[in-house]
C-alpha positions as CSV (number, residue, x, y, z in Angstrom):
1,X,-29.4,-118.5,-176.9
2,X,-26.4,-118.8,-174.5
3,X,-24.2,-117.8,-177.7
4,X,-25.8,-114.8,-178.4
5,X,-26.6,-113.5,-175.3
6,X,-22.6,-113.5,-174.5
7,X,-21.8,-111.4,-177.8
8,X,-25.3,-109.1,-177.1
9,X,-23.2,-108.9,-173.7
10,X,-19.6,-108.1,-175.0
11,X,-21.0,-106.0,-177.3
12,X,-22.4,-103.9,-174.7
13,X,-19.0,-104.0,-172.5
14,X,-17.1,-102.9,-176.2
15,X,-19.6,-99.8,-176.3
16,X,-19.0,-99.1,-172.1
17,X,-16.2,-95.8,-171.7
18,X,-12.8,-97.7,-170.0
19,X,-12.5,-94.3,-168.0
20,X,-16.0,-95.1,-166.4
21,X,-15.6,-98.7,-165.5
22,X,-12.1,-98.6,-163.6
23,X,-9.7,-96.1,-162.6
24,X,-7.4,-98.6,-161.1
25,X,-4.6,-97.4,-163.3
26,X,-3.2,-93.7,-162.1
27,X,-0.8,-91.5,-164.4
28,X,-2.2,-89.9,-168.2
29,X,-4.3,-92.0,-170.6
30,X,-2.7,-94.0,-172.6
31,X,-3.7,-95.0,-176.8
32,X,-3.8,-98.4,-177.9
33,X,-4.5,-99.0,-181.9
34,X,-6.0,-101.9,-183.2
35,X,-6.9,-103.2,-187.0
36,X,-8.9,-106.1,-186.8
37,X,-10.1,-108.0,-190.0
38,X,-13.3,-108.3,-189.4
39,X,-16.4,-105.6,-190.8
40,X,-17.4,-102.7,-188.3
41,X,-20.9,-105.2,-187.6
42,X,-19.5,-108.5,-187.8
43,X,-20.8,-109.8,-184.0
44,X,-17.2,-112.1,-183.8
45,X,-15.3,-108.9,-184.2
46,X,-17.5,-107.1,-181.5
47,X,-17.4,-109.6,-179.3
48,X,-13.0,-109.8,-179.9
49,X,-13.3,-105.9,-179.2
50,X,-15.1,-107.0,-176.2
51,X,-12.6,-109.4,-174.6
52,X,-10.3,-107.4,-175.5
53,X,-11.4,-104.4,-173.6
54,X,-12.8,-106.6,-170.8
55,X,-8.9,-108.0,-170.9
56,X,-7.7,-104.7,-170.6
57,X,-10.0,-103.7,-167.5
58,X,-9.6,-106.4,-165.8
59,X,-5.3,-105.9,-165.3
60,X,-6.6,-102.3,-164.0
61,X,-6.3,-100.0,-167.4
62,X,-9.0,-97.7,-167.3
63,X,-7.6,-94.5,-168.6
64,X,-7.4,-95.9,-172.2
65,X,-8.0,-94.9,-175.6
66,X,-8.8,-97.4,-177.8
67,X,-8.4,-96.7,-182.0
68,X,-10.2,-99.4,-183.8
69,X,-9.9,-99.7,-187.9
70,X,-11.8,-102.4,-189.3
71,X,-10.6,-103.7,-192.4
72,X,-12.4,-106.5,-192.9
73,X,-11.3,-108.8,-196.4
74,X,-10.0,-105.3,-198.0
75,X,-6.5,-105.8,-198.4
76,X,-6.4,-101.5,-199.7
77,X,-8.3,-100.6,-197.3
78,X,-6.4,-102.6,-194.5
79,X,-3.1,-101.1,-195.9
80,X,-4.4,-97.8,-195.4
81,X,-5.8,-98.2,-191.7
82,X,-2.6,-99.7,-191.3
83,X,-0.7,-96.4,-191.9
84,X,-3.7,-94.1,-190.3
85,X,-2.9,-95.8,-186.8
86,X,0.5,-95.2,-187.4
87,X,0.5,-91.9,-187.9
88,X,-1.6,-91.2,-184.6
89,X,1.4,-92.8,-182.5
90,X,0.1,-94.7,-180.1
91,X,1.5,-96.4,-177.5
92,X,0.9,-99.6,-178.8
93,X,-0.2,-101.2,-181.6
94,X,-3.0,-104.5,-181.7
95,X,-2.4,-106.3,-185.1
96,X,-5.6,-109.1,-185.2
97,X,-4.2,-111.3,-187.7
98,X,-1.1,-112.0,-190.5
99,X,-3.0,-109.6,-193.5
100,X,-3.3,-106.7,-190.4
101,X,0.7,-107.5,-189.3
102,X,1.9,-107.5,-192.4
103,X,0.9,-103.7,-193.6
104,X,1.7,-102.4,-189.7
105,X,5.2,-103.8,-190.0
106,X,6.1,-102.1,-193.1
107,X,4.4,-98.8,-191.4
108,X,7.0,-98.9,-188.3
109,X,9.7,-100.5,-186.4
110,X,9.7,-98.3,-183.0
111,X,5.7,-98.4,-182.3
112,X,5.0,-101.6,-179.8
113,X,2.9,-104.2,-182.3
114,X,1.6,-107.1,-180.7
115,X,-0.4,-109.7,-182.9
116,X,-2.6,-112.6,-182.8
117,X,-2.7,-114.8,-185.5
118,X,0.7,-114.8,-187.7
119,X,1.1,-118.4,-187.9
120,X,4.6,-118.3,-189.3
121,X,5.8,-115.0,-188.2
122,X,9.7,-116.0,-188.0
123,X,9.9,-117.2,-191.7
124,X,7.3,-114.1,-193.1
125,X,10.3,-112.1,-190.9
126,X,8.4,-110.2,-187.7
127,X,10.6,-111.7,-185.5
128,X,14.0,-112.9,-185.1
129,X,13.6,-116.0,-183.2
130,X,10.1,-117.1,-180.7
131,X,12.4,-117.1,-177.7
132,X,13.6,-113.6,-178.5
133,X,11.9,-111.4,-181.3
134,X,14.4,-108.7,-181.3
135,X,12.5,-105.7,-182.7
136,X,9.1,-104.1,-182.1
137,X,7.0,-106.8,-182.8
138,X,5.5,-109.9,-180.4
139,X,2.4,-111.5,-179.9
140,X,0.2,-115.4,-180.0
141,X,0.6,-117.3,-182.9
142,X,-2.9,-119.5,-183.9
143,X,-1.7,-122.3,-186.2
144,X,0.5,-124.5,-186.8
145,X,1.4,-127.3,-189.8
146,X,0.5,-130.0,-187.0
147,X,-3.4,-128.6,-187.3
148,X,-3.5,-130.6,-190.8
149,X,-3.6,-134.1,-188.9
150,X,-6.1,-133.1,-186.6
151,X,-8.8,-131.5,-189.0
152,X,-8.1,-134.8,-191.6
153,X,-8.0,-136.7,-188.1
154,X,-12.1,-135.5,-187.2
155,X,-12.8,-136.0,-190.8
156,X,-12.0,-139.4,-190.9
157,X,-14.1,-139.9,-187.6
158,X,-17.5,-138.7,-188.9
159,X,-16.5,-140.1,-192.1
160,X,-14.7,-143.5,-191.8
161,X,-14.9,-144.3,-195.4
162,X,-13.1,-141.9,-196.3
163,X,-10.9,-141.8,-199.4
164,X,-9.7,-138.2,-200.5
165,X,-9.7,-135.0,-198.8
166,X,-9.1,-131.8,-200.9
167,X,-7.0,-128.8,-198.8
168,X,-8.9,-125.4,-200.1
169,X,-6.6,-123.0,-200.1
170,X,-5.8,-119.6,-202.2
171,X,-1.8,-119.1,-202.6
172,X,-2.1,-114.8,-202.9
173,X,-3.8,-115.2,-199.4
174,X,-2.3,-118.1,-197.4
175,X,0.6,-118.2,-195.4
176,X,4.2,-119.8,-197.4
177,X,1.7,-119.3,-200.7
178,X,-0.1,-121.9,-199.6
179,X,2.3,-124.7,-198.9
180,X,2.3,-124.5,-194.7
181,X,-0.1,-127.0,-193.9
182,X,0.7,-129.5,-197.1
183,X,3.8,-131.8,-195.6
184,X,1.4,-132.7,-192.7
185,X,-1.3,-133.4,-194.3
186,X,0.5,-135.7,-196.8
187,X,2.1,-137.4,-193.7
188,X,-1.0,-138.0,-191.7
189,X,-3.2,-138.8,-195.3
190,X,-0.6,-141.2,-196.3
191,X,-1.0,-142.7,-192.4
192,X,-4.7,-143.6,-192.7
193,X,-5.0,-144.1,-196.3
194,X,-6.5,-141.1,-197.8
195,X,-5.5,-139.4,-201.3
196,X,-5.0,-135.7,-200.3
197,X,-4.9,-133.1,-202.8
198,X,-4.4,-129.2,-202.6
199,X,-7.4,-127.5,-204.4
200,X,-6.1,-123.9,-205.3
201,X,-8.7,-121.1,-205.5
202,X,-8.5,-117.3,-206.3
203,X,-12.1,-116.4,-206.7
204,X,-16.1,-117.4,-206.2
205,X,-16.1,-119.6,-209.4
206,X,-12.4,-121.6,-208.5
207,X,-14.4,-122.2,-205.1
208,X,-17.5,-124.0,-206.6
209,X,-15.3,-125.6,-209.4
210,X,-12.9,-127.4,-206.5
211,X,-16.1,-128.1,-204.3
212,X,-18.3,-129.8,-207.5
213,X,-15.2,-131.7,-208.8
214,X,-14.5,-133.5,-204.8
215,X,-17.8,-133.6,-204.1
216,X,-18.4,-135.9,-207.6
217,X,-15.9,-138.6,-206.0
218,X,-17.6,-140.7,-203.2
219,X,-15.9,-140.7,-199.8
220,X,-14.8,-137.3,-200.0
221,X,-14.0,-134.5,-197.7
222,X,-13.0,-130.9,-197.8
223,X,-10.3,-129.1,-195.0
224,X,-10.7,-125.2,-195.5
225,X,-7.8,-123.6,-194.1
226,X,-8.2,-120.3,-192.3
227,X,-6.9,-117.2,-194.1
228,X,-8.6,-114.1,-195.3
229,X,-9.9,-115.3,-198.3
230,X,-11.9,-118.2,-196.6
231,X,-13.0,-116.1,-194.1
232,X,-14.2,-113.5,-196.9
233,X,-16.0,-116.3,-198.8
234,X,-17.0,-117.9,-195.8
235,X,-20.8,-118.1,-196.5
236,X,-20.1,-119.4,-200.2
237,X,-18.1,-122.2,-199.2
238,X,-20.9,-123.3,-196.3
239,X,-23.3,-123.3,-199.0
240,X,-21.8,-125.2,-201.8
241,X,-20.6,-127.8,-199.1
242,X,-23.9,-128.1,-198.0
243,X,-25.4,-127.9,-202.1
244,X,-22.8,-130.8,-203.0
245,X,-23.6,-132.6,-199.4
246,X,-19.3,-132.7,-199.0
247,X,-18.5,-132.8,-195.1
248,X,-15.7,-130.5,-194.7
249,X,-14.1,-129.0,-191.2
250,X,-13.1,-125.7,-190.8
251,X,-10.4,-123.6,-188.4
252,X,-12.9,-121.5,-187.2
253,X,-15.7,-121.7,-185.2
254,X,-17.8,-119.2,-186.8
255,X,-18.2,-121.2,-189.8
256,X,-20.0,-123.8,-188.2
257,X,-22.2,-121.5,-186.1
258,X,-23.3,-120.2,-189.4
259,X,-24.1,-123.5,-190.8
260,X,-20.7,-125.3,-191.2
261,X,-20.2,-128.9,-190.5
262,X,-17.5,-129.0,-187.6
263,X,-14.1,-126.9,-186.7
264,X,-11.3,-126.9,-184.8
265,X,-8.9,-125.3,-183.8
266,X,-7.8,-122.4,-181.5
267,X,-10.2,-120.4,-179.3
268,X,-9.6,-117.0,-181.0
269,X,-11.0,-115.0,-178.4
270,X,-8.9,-116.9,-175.8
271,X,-6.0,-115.3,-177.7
272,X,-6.9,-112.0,-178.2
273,X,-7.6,-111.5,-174.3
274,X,-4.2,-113.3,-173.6
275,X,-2.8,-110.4,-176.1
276,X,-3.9,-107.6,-173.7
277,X,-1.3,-109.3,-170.8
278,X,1.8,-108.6,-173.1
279,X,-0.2,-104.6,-174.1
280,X,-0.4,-104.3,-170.1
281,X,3.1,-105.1,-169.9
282,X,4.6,-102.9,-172.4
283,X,2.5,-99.9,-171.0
284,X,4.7,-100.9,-167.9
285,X,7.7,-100.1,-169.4
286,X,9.1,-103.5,-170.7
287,X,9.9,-104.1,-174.6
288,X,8.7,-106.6,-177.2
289,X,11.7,-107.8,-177.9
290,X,12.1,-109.4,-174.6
291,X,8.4,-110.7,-174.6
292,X,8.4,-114.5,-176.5
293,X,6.1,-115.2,-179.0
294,X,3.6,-117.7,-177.9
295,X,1.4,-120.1,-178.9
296,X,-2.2,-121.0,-178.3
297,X,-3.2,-122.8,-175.4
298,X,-7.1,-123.4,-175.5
299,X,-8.3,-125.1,-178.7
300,X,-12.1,-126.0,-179.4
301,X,-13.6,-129.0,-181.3
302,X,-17.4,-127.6,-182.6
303,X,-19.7,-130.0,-184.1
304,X,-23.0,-128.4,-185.9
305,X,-25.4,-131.7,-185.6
306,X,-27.9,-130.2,-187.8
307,X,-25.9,-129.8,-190.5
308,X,-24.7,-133.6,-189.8
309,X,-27.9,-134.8,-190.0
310,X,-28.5,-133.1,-193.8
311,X,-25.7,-134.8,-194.6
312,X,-26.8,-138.2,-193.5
313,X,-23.8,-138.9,-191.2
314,X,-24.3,-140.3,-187.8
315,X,-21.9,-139.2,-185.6
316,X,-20.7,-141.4,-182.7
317,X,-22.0,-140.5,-179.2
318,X,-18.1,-140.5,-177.6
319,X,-17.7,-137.8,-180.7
320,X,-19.9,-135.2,-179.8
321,X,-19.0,-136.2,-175.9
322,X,-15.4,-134.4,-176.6
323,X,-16.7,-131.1,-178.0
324,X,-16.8,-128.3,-176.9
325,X,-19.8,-127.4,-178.5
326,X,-23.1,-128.7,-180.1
327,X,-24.6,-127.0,-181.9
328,X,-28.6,-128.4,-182.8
């Protein structure tokens, strides 16, 4: 209840006019475009908007104009947003995640970008270096190769016997085609003893083929690495994991509050309000190229005890002490 009376609340905030809630800020209004990935209804895209614009409030902006596109798993339709916000010139540009980035930074290299999400954003070429990104891009990276341990790390927790654990990943989608979280996980699977394997997908059938062929070995667990295409198929993948009873951990949150076993990783809406600090200070005059890239610095481990308990695992008291949240 406490969940979704804090969305039903930034919901509300997203829908509030800035102009009407603060007027710290003097001088004309300023624009601010942003291209999220989410669907126009999605409630964890609202309630991003909403931190975002409560971020944005709170360090005194409120003369702004805010341009959302939502874009959602429609890599056309993201491209075009993409060139739409472009063309209204704002004064700076909010890029959610790598498949919003990507299509922005083709559109322009003089518009202010700042992202959240690009996990590699050096080696896909944003940014010269994380100390000093040189052009017109900066932002918060989410993940990093070391994020591989951790998830096979939980999943050998609620799992002890486990034996093999299946990375589901699709190559068009995923950052470095797919290969940025495999040297990791080899190194920490090879640590404790577990067979990893790299299960690509492209579409709903390569997702239930990968899940029914792991889930037919005992000891088995699934990782699902967050990109676009999990996040699109996100409701598919709970169901089949929960169909072939396969404990998998996810990136995201969301996938567990919608029936997922456990996640973790970063708190993404931690991230996107942290975004609005380096908006507030380019609006002040100073440039991206002197703002570092940085990384996340509030992660979340969410356990969905429901869904544990239709899986027949019993999870250890001092497990569930840790997270963040339980969800029964």
């Amino acid at each position: 209840m406490r969940r979704r009376q804090f969305i039903a609340a930034l919901g509300t905030a997203a829908m509030w006019p800035l102009s009407a809630r603060a007027q710290q800020q003097a001088g004309p209004t300023r624009r601010i475009a942003a291209l999220w990935p989410f669907s126009e209804t999605d409630p964890d895209g609202r309630a991003e908007l909403g931190a975002f614009r409560l971020g944005l409030r709170e360090l005194g902006w409120g003369n702004i104009v805010i341009e959302s596109r939502w874009g959602g798993g429609n890599l056309e339709r993201t491209r075009d947003f993409a060139a739409e916000l472009v063309r209204l010139a704002p004064d700076v540009i909010f890029a959610r995640a790598n498949a919003q980035l990507g299509p922005l930074s083709r559109e322009t290299r003089t518009i202010p970008i700042v992202f959240v999400g690009a996990s590699d954003p050096v080696g896909a070429g944003y940014v010269a270096s994380l100390a000093r990104p040189r052009g017109n891009i900066t932002g918060f990276t989410l993940y990093e190769p070391a994020l591989a341990g951790k998830w096979l790390g939980v999943l050998k927790e609620v799992l002890p016997g486990l034996r093999r654990v299946a990375l589901l990943i699709n190559p068009e989608t995923a950052i470095l085609r797919g290969t940025f979280y495999t040297q990791a996980l080899n190194t920490a699977a090879s640590a404790i003893g577990v067979d990893p394997v790299v299960s690509k997908v492209f579409n709903a059938s390569d997702i239930e083929a990968a899940i029914h062929s792991l889930a037919k070995k005992s000891d088995s667990g699934l990782i699902v690495a967050p990109d676009t295409f999990s996040d699109v198929n996100g409701d598919l993948i709970i169901s089949l994991a929960a169909q072939y009873r396969l404990p998998t951990v996810y990136a995201i949150s969301r996938f567990v509050k919608r029936g997922g076993l456990m996640s973790y990783g970063p708190n993404e809406r931690d991230a996107v309000k942290r975004a609005t600090t380096y908006i507030d200070r380019i609006l002040k005059g100073e440039k991206p190229s002197d703002l570092p890239v940085q990384a996340p610095v509030k992660f979340d481990l969410v356990v969905n005890l429901k869904t544990a308990k239709a899986l027949g695992l019993s999870i250890a008291e001092s497990f569930l002490l840790r997270a963040d949240e339980v969800i029964e």
